[in-house]
C-alpha positions, 0 to 999 in steps of 0.5 A: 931757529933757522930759515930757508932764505934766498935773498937776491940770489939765485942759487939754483933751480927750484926744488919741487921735491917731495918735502919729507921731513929728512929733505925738509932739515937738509933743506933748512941746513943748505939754506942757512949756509947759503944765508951767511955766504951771501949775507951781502945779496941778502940784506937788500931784501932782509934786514938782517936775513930774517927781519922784513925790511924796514924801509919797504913801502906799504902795499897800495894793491893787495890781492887776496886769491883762494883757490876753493878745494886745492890741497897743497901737496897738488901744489909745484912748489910743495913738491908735486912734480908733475903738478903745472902751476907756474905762476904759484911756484913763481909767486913762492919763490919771489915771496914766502912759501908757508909749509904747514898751513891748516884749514879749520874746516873743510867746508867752504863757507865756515872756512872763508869766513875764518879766512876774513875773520880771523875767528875759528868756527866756533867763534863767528858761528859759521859751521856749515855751508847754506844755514848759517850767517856771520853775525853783523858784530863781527868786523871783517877783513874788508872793513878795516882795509876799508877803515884804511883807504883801501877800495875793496871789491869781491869776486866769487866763483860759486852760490855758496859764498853768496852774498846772502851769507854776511861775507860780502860786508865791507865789499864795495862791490861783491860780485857772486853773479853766476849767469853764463857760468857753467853748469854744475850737475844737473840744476842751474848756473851754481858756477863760474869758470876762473876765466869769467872770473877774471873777465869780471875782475879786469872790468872792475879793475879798468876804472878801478883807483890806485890803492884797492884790496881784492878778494878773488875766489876760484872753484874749478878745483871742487868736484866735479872735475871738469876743466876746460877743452885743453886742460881736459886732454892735458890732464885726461888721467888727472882732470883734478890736476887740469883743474889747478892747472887752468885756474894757475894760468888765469891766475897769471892772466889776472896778475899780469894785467895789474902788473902791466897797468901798475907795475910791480911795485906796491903790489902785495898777492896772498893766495891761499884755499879753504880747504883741500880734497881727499881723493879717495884718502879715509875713505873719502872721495871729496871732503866735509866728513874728515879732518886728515891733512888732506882736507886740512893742509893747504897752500900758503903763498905771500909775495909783496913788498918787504916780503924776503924773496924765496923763503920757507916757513917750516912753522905751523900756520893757520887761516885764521893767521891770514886777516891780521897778516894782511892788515898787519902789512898793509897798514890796516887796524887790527881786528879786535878778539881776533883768534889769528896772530899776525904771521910776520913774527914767523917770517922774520924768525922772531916767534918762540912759541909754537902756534896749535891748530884748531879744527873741526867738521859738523857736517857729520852731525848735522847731514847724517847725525853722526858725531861731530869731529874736533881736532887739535894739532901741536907740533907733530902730533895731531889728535881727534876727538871722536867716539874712537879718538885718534892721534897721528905722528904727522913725521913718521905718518904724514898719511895718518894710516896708523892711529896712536892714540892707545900706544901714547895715551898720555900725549892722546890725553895731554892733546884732548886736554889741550883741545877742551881748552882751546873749545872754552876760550873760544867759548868765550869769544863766541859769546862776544861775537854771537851774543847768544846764539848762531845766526841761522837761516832757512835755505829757500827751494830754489838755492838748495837745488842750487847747492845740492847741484854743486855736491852739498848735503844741504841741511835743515835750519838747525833748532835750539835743541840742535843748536844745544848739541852741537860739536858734542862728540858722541854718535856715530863714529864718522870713520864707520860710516863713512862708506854710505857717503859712495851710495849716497852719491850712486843714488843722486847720479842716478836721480839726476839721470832718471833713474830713480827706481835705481836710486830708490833700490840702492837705498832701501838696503840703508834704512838705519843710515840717517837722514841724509840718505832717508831724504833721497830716498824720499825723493826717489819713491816719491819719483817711482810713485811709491807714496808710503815709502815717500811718507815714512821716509819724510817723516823720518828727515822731519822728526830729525830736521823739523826745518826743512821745507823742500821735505815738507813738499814731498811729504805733501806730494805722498799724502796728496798720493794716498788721498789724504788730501787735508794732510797735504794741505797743511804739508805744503803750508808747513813748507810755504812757512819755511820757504814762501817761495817754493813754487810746487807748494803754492801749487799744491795748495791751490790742488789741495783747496780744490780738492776741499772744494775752495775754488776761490783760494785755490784760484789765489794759490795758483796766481801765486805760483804764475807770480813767482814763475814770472819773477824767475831769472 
């Protein structure tokens, strides 16, 4: 097995040439000849160029950076020549660069908890953004380096990795504060900016012990893509580009600081993502509703003690390697039914037998019920199991543009069995983890304006019978459907500008497209005062998601519209059930109650809603 390593030599500029698969065993060849030629300069880093040193300390400082929607090939050092990211290129090359690093979800909150877990998905019960919760048995990354003597702290950058969500476990301090940030979309403080999560960073870090384990969370990268001032106009062509750029320089902001207060030493730095961005690849201009490499391959950069300096793993890597590396590394307890593996065999060369990737969406079903999406991928072959399964060749097609799964159906077959296996032994741990079921949560009024303000399709809380179905292929085949996604995002922007005439006519044409769209289009007749199309269409998103109380209000608000003044009645209380603090409905009740002349309970109902006004950041 050889390695790119560079020990303590310099050997010239640093390639940021596109790594195709040619250049890559070029690259590894050079490298091995540079190897044994300065043997000398290499085993001050190494033992025996290839081993981490044995007499390295362990790490007192780990810093732990996810960067949220950078897809690695965006990345300088993984060959994006007009890519500005100098302090992730300067991290790559003193430390280990991982070429292949998969992402198990391309959605940011099942990902992160995978990401400090070590779980896939289906083990720690996280499968969408909002509606779910990790489970209180799962120990997490932040607890064993707690366990270690580690204090540890968190600082996010968006209302999805909220606290709310079980992550913050282990975290002494977790700040998901979002006040001040910038504005996402058309409702609410939903984000920050990387520089305000630095500055909150540095504060903690001003008081902060000399042995600590930080997470930092970025999320300038995840659409819409709007970086500051001077990266705008850097990068006008690009803005996606500007984005890294600005979140790369205050990542040199944040590391130069402890460097200047700690020094260099003792310092271990992970920085890595959740997942990455289409950009219009598959038809996808974002993420959530593909698993391509473009969502799935991310960057993986370690740099630290006993960490040899400029190396290149060319193995397959996953998120759910990261949790056990680091406390592998930095002297933690293992984390007990862990689904990732500790990455130092990879950097030392010492692993035979080659790692597979899991990966999954259910966004598809649960925001349009469509099928759900499972892959595996295992050397160069990944394969997709969906209603018209797919098998990519990632050396002849990095870009999967050619599905071979009818030209090689036995390895198609040997993958999909493969895939069935991975599904039960995590079956297996889900039911050690989970004990019977997901924990799931209904999402308040106020947090899915919030969400949905950041581009999330927010579902409902998922029900039994939902819970039963869930990652079984069948359906819609995503791949078909997938265009309805553009209209979908037509109709809110239009929404969020006043047009909701325009929305609603962009929808209409779309009756059969599930009930994502059926609940805009909901909102948008109830805007223009069309109560029957606002009553069908709600009714539709209930049948479906019987847990949505924001659909309820609106369902409320049409039959209130057509004077069925006892339907809307218990409309509202259907979604007060869901949601006691949806203000509008409070207020519906109290227009309901005097309507059916309740003058007293309705009097209470408004008070109610003034309350919750009052209480309101």
């Amino acid at each position: 097995m050889t390695r790119t390593v560079f020990g303590n030599v310099a050997v010239g500029i640093f390639d940021r040439s596109p790594q195709t698969p040619e250049r890559n065993s070029m690259h590894r060849k050079h490298a091995t000849t540079v190897s044994v030629v300065f043997l000398v300069g290499c085993h001050l880093v190494l033992s025996g160029c290839g081993r981490l040193a044995p007499s390295e300390p362990t790490p007192q400082r780990i810093v732990l950076i996810t960067i949220d929607t950078l897809r690695a090939d965006r990345v300088g050092c993984y060959g994006a020549a007009r890519a500005h990211t100098p302090n992730l290129d300067a991290a790559a090359s003193a430390g280990v660069r991982f070429e292949t690093t998969l992402a198990p979800t391309p959605l940011t909150l099942p990902s992160h908890a995978s990401l400090l877990t070590g779980l896939e998905p289906p083990s720690h019960g996280i499968r969408h953004n909002s509606i779910y919760v990790l489970p209180t048995a799962i120990p997490t990354l932040a607890e064993q380096m707690q366990s270690a003597g580690f204090e540890t702290a968190a600082f996010v950058g968006a209302a999805v990795l909220s606290r709310r969500f079980g992550l913050n476990r282990g975290f002494a301090h977790y700040d998901d504060s979002f006040g001040g940030g910038r504005m996402s979309g058309a409702v609410g403080y939903a984000e920050r900016p990387a520089g305000a999560v630095v500055d909150s960073t540095l504060e903690w870090l001003r008081d902060a012990p000399d042995r600590f384990f930080i997470w930092v969370h970025f999320y300038d990268p995840h659409s819409d893509h709007q970086p500051p001032s001077g990266f705008m106009s850097a990068f006008a062509s690009d803005p996606y580009a500007g984005e890294i750029a600005y979140v790369d320089a205050q990542i040199g902001r944040l590391l130069g600081q402890i460097r200047q207060r700690w020094g260099p030493d003792d310092l271990m730095i992970a920085i890595t993502s959740d997942h990455g961005e289409s950009l219009g690849e598959h038809g996808e201009i974002t993420h959530s509703y593909t698993i391509y490499e473009a969502t799935q391959r991310v960057p993986l950069i370690l740099q630290g003690p006993g960490i040899p300096a400029g190396t290149v793993v060319p193995e397959l890597a996953r998120l759910i390697d990261v949790a056990p590396t680091l406390l592998s590394l930095g002297g933690g307890p293992a984390l007990p039914s862990a689904d990732g593996r500790d990455l130092v065999p990879l950097i030392e060369g010492r692993e035979r037998a080659a790692r597979s990737g899991y990966m999954e969406t259910l966004a598809t079903q649960l925001d349009h019920g469509w099928s759900p999406l499972l892959a595996i991928r295992q050397g160069r072959h990944k394969f997709i199991r969906a209603p018209r399964p797919e098998l990519y060749d990632l050396v002849r097609d990095p870009r999967e543009e050619y599905n071979q799964a009818e030209v090689e159906p036995e390895i198609a077959a040997h993958l999909d069995r493969l895939l069935t296996e991975r599904l039960a032994t995590l079956s297996a741990v889900a039911e050690k983890t989970q004990r019977a079921r997901p924990v799931t949560r209904t999402v308040p009024a106020a947090e899915r304006r919030q969400l949905e303000s950041l581009g999330y399709a927010v579902p409902g809380r998922p029900t039994n019978h939902a819970l039963d179905a869930l990652g079984v292929v069948g359906g819609p085949d995503p791949k078909d459907e997938i265009g309805i996604l553009g209209v979908l995002a037509s109709a809110h922007g239009a929404l969020s500008e006043g047009r909701a005439a325009d929305a609603l006519e962009l929808l209409v044409a779309h009756e059969d497209a599930g009930s994502a769209v059926a609940a805009v289009r909901a909102a948008a007749a109830l805007t223009v005062g069309d109560f029957a199309r606002a009553e069908t269409d709600a009714r539709a998103v209930l049948g479906v998601q019987p847990n949505r109380p924001d659909i309820e209000l609106i369902l409320g608000r049409s039959l209130e519209g057509t004077g069925d003044i006892s339907g809307a009645l218990q409309a509202y209380r259907r979604s007060l059930a869901l949601d006691p603090s949806v203000i509008p409905a409070h207020r519906g009740v109290g227009r309901a109650l005097l309507g059916l002349g309740d003058r007293e309970g309705a009097q209470a109902a408004f008070a109610r809603a003034d309350h919750l006004v009052s209480e309101e950041p």
